[in-house]
N, C-alpha and C positions, 0 to 999 in steps of 0.2 A: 683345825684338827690338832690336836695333843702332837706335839713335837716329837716325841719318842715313839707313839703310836706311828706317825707318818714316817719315820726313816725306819722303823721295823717293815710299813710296809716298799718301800725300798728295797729293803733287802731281800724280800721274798716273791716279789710279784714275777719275777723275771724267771722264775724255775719252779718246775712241778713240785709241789706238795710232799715231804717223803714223813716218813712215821719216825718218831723221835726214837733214838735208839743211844741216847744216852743215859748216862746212871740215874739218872731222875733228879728231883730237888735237893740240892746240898745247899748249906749251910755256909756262909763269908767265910773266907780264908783266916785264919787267924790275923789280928792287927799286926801290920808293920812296925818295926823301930820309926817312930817321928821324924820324921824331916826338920833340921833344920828353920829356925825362924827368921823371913826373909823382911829387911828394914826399908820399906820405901819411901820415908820420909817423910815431913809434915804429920809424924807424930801418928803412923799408920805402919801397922804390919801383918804382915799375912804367912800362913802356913801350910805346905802344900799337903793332901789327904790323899791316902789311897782309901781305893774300894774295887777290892776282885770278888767276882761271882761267878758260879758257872752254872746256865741254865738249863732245862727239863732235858734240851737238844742234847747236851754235850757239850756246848760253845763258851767258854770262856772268855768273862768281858772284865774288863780291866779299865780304871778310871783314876785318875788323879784330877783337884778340881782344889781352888784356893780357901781357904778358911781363914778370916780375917780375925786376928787375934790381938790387937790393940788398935786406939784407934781414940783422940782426945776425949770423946766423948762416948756415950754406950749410942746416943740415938743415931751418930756418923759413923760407928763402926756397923750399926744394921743395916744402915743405909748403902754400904761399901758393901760389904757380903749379900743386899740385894741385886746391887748393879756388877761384879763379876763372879757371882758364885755360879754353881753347876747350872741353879733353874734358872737363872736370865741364860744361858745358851741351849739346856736341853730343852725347858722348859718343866723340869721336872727336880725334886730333890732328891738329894743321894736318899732317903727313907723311901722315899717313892719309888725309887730305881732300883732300889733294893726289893721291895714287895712286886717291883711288874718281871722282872728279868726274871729270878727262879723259876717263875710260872709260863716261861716264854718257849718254846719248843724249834725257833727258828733262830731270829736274828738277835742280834745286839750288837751296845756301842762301847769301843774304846773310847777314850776321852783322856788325852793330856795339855797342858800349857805348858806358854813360857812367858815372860816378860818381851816384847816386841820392842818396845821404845818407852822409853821413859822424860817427857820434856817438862820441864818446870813442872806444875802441879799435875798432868796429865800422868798416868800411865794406862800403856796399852795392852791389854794382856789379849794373844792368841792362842786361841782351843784349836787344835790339832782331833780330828774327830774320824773314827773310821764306823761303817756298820759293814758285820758280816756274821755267817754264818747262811746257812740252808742253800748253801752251794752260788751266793753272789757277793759279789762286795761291793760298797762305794764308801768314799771319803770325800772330807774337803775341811773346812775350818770357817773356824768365826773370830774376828776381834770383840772387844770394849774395850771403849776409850772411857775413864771419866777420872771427872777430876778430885784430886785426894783432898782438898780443903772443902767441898759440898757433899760428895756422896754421890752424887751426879751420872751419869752416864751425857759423856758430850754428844749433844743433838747439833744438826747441819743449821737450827734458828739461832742458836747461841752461838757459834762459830761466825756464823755467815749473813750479810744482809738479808732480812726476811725478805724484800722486798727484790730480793734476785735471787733467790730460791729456784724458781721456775728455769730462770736463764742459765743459772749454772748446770741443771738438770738437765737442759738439752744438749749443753757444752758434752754432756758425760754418754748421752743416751746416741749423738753422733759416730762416737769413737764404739757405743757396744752393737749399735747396726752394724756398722763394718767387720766390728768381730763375730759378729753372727752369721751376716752372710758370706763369709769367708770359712766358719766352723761348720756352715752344712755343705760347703763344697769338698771338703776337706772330711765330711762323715765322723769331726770330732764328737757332736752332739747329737742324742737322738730326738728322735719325733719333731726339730724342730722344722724341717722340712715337709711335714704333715699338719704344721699347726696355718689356719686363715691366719690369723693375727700372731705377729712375732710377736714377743713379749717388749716392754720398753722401757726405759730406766727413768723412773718420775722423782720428782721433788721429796715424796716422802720416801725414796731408797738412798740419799744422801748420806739419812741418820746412820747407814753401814760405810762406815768411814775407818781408817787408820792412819796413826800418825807414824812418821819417823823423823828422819834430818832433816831430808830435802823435800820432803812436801805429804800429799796427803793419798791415799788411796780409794777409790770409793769403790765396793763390791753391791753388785747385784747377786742374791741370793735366791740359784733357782730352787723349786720344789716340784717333785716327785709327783704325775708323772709327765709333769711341763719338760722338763730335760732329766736327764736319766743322773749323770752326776752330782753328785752334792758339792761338787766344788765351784767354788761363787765366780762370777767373770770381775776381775777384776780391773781397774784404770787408775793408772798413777798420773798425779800431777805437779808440777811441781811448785815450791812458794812465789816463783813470779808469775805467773799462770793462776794463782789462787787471789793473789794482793787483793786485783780490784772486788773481791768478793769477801775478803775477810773484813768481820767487824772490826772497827776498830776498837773498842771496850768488850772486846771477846776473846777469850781463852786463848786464843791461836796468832792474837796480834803481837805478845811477845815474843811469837818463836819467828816472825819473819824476819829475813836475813838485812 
């Protein structure tokens, strides 16, 4: 399902239906003074964008999202504003988001970043993400990692032996049982107390990873209406805990200590 269509319907499935009683479809805010152009090295730089709308609702969504604006090459800088622009996390582009939102009568999404960590070629940037309007709200956020010399978005094969993929996967899926069956005693999470099968954290949820100093984090990213929040369970680890798993001809082998 369309990424933005599935946290709209987040936002709204949880309260009755009310009749839009906002001013109806307006038109983007005037443009901003520009932000600042941000240098992250290796010959790549990005510039942060806003985009304010306010839908049929009344709701006011506000978005800031990176615009890569140098970059050695033209095919490495589409390749960089592929892997952290707006659509690799909403799934949508600011033009898209711009033609679905006016015409939306409920929810919508904030969206801001920052720079997370930045380690040799890698940087990390986190979307801070909220939906709300039609009387619910949820949040939660997303990383990409990828590396500024390929364009890349870093995957858990490139990091980490293919061939303990699996293994590291259970390493990670141990520690989010425990938080799960600890989160529905506790009535953190909903429905998951309703669901036959808990959800489980496999080899291909690795790819949701972040970097920083001391090691790495991998997030499990629930979806709507598997657990009610959008905010990911998260598991840190750290670079002694990761050694025997990292390549060594992988991105992540010269950050260990």
């Amino acid at each position: 399902m369309h990424m933005l269509k599935l946290w709209r319907i987040a936002a709204v499935a949880v309260v009755l239906p009310v009749a839009a009683c906002g001013p109806g479809v307006r038109a983007a805010d005037p443009a901003p003074t520009p932000h600042p152009t941000i240098d992250l090295g290796y010959g790549v730089a990005m510039r942060p964008e806003q985009l304010n709308l306010t839908n049929r609702g009344g709701n006011r969504c506000e978005l800031s999202y990176p615009v890569v604006v140098r970059a050695p090459t033209p095919a490495l800088r589409r390749s960089l504003q592929d892997a952290l622009g707006m659509k690799s996390v909403l799934g949508t582009s600011p033009g898209e988001y711009r033609r679905e939102v006016v015409t939306d009568d409920y929810g919508c999404i904030d969206a801001s970043f920052s720079i997370h960590a930045q380690r040799g070629s890698l940087v990390d940037l986190e979307y801070w993400l909220e939906v709300h309007g039609g009387g619910a709200s949820r949040y939660g956020f997303r990383h990409r990692v990828v590396d500024l010399r390929t364009g890349r978005r870093l995957t858990a094969e490139q990091a980490f032996h293919p061939a303990l993929l699996d293994s590291l996967a259970r390493v990670v899926d141990r520690r989010m049982q425990a938080d799960l069956q600890d989160s529905v005693r506790v009535s953190r999470y909903h429905r998951l107390d309703e669901e036959e099968v808990p959800p489980h954290f496999r080899a291909e949820h690795l790819d949701n990873l972040s970097v920083d100093e001391k090691g790495i984090i991998f997030s499990y990213e629930f979806e709507f209406p598997e657990i009610a929040p959008l905010q990911p369970a998260a598991y840190f680890f750290s670079w002694a805990e990761l050694r025997p798993y990292v390549r060594p001809d992988g991105p992540l082998a010269p950050l260990l200590p």
